[in-house]
GUVOKOL-957167 format. One record per residue (C-alpha): residue in three letters; x, y, z. Coordinates in steps of 0.05 Angstrom, whole numbers, plus 5000, padded with zeros to 4 digits. Each point is the difference from the previous one (the first is absolute). Layout:
# residues N
+------+------+------+------+
| resn |   px |   py |   pz |
+------+------+------+------+
|  ALA |    X |    Y |    Z |
...
+------+------+------+------+
This chain:
# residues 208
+------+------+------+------+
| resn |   px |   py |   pz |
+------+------+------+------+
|  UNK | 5479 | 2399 | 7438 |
|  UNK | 4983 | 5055 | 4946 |
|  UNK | 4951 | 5030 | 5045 |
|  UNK | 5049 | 5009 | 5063 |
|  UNK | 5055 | 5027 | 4945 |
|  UNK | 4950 | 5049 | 4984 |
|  UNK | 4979 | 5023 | 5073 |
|  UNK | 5071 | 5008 | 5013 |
|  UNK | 5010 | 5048 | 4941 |
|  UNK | 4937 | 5042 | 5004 |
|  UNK | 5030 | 5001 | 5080 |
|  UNK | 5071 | 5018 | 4974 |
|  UNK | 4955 | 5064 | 4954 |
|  UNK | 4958 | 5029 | 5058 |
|  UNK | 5061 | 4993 | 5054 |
|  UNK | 5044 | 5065 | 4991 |
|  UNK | 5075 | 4982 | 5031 |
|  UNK | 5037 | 5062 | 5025 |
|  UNK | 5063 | 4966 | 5008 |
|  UNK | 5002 | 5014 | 5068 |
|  UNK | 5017 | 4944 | 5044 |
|  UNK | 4933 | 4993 | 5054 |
|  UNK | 5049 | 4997 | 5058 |
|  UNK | 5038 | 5067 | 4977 |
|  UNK | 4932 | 5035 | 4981 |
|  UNK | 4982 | 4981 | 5079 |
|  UNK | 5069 | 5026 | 5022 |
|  UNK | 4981 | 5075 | 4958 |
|  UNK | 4934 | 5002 | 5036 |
|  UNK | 5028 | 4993 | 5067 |
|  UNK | 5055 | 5050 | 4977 |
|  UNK | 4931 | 5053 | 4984 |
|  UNK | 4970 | 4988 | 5070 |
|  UNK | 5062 | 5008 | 5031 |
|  UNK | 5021 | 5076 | 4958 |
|  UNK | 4920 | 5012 | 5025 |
|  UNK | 5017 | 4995 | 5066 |
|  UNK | 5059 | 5035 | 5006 |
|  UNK | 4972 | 5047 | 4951 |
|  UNK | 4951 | 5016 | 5069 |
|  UNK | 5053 | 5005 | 5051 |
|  UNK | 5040 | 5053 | 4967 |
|  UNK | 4937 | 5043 | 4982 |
|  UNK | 4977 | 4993 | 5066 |
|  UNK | 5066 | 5029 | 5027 |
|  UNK | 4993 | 5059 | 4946 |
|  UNK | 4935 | 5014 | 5032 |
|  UNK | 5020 | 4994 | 5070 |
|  UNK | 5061 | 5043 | 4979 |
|  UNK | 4954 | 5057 | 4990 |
|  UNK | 4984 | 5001 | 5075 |
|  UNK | 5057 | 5046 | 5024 |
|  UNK | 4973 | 4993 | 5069 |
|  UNK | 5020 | 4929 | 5003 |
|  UNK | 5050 | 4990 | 4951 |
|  UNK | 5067 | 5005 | 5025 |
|  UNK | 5057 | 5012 | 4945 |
|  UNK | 5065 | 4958 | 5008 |
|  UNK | 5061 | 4980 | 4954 |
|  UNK | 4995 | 4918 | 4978 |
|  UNK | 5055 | 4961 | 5028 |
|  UNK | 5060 | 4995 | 4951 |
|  UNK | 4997 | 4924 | 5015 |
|  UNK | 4940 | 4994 | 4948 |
|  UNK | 5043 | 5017 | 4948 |
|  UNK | 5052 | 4937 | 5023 |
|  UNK | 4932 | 4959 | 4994 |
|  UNK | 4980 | 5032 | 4929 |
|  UNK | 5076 | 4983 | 4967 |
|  UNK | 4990 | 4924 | 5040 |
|  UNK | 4936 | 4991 | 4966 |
|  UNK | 5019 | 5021 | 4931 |
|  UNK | 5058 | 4958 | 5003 |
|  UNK | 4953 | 4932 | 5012 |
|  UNK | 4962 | 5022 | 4943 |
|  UNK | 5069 | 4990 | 4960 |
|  UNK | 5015 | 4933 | 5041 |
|  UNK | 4937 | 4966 | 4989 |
|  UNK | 4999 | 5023 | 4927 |
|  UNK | 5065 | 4965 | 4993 |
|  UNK | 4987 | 4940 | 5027 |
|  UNK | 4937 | 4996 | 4951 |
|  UNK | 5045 | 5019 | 4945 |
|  UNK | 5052 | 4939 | 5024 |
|  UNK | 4944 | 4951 | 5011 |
|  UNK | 4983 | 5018 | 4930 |
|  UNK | 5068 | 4984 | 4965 |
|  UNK | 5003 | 4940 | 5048 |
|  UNK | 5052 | 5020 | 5044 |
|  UNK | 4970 | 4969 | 5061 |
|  UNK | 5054 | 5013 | 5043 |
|  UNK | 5010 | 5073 | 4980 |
|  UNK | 4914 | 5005 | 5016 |
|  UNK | 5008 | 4962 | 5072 |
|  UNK | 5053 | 5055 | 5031 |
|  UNK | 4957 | 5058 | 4972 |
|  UNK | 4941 | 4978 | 5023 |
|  UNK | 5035 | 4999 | 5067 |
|  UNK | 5032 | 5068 | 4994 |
|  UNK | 4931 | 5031 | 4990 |
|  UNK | 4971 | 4963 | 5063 |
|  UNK | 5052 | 5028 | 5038 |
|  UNK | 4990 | 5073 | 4970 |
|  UNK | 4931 | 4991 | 5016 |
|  UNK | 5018 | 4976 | 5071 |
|  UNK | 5050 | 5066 | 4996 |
|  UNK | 4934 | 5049 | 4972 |
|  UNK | 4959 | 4979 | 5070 |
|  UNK | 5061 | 5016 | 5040 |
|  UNK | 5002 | 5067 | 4974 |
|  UNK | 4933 | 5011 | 5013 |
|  UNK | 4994 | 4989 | 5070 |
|  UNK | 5068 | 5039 | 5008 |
|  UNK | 4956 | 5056 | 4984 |
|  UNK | 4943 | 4993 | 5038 |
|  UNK | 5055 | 5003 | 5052 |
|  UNK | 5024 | 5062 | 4969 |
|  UNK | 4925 | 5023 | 5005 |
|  UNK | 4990 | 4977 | 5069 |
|  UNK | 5066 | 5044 | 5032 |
|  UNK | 4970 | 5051 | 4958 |
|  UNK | 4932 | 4996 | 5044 |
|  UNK | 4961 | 4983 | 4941 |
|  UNK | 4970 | 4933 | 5022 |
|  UNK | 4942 | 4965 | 4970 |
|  UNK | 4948 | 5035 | 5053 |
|  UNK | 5030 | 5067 | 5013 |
|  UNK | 4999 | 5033 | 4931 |
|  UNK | 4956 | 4995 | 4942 |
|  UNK | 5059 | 5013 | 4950 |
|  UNK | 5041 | 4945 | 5026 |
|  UNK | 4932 | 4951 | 5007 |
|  UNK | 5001 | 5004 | 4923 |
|  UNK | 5072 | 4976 | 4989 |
|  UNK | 4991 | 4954 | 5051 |
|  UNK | 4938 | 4964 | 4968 |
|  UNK | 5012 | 5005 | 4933 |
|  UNK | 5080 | 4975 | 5004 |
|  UNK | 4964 | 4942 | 5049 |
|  UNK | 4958 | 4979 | 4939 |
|  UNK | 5052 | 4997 | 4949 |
|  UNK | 5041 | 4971 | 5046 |
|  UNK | 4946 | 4939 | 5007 |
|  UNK | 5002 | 4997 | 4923 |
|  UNK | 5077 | 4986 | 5001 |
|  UNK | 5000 | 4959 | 5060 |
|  UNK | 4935 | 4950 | 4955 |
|  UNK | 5064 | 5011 | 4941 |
|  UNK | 5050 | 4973 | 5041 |
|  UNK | 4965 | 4943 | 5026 |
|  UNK | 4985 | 4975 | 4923 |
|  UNK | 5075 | 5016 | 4984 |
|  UNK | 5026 | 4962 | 5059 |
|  UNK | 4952 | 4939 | 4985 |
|  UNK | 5023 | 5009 | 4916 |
|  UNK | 5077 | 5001 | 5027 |
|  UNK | 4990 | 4935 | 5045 |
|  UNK | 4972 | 4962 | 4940 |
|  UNK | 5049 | 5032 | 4955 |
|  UNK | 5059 | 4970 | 5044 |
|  UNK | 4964 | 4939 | 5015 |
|  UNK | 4989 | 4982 | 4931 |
|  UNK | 5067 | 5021 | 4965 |
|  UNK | 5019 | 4919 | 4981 |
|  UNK | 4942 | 4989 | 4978 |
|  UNK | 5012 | 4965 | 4936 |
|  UNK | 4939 | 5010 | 4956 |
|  UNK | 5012 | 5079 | 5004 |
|  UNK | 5061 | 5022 | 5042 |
|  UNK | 5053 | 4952 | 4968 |
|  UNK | 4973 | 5000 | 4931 |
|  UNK | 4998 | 5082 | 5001 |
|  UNK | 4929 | 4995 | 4980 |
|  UNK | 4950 | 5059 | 5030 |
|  UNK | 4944 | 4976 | 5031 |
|  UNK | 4936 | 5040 | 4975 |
|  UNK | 4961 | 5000 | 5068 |
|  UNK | 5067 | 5018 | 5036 |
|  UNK | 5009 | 5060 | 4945 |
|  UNK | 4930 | 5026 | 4998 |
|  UNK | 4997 | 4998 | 5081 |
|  UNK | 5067 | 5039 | 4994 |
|  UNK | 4981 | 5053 | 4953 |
|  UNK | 4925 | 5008 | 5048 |
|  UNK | 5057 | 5009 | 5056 |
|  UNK | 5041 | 5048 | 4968 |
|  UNK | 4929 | 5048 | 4976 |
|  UNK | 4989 | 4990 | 5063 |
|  UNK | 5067 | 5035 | 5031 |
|  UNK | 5006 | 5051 | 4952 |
|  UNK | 4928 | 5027 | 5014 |
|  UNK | 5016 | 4996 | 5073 |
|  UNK | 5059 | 5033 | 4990 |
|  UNK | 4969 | 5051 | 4963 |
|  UNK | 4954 | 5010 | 5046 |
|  UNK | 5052 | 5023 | 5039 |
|  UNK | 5032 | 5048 | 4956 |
|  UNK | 4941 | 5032 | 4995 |
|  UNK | 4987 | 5006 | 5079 |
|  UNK | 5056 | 5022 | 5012 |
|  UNK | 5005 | 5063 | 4951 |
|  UNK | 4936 | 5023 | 5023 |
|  UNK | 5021 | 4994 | 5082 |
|  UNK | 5064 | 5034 | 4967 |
|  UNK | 4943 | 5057 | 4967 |
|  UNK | 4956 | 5004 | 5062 |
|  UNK | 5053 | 4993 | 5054 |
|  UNK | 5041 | 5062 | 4994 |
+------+------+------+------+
């Protein structure tokens, strides 16, 4: 018995604990390879920019902006409802959640309103090199949110499904799985929506 005790303290000394949870450590990696790659698509359309032969100038839709205030305000829904769910107001955290699924549902109707504003423009995806780019990159984010609101719908369904249960729900207990798969959720959305911020200042920069 002495011997294991002391394997598991000279483990405890050469094992250096950041205090970073593994699964949010994988969730800040993901968030790198994702700023990577649209790090590339936006320098890529500063270098095509250059060509003045191809590049044709155009205004950005005023609809993006509707998209960039819908996307901001899920980032202050979903940080509510983590907020609720901490002080155990389960009820309070069920009807925010579902607010920001339906602001995200809101955020990809704006989007495709303007690639419709892009389209009666005559800026389709095949046309014009300056409207490929906003087509392609808004496509990807788009993907991310759509992979966001699939994990939010599946967290609200649960959320609903389990609010009698009696070990958590009725005893106004958090559950630490359900919290730390809420906050990954939440860093989640508010890089996303960042993401977006960020997109859409520099169309707003490059499209004048």
């Amino acid at each position: 018995m002495s011997v294991t005790l002391t394997e598991q303290d000279i483990l405890k000394e050469k094992t250096e604990y950041t205090g970073v949870h593994p699964q949010k450590f994988g969730l800040w990696i993901g968030m790198a390879s994702m700023s990577m790659f649209f790090a590339a698509l936006t320098s890529a359309l500063l270098v095509k920019k250059g060509d003045y032969r191809s590049w044709e100038a155009f205004r950005l839709p005023t609809v993006f902006l509707l998209s960039t205030i819908t996307v901001i305000s899920l980032s202050c829904c979903i940080h509510a409802a983590l907020i609720s769910y901490r002080k155990s107001k389960f009820s309070q955290f069920r009807w925010l959640m579902f607010f920001s699924f339906l602001l995200g549902c809101l955020f990809l109707g704006f989007q495709l309103m303007g690639w419709s504003v892009l389209q009666a423009g005559g800026m389709t995806l095949t046309e014009n090199l300056s409207g490929s780019f906003i087509y392609v990159i808004t496509a990807a984010h788009g993907l991310h949110i759509v992979v966001g609101l699939f994990v939010m719908l599946v967290f609200i369904v649960n959320a609903f499904r389990n609010r009698k249960d009696p070990i958590y729900e009725l005893r106004d207990i958090i559950n630490p799985k359900r919290q730390l798969n809420l906050e990954l959720l939440v860093s989640y959305w508010h890089y996303v929506d960042a993401v977006w911020v960020y997109l859409y200042l520099f169309f707003y920069l490059n499209y004048q």
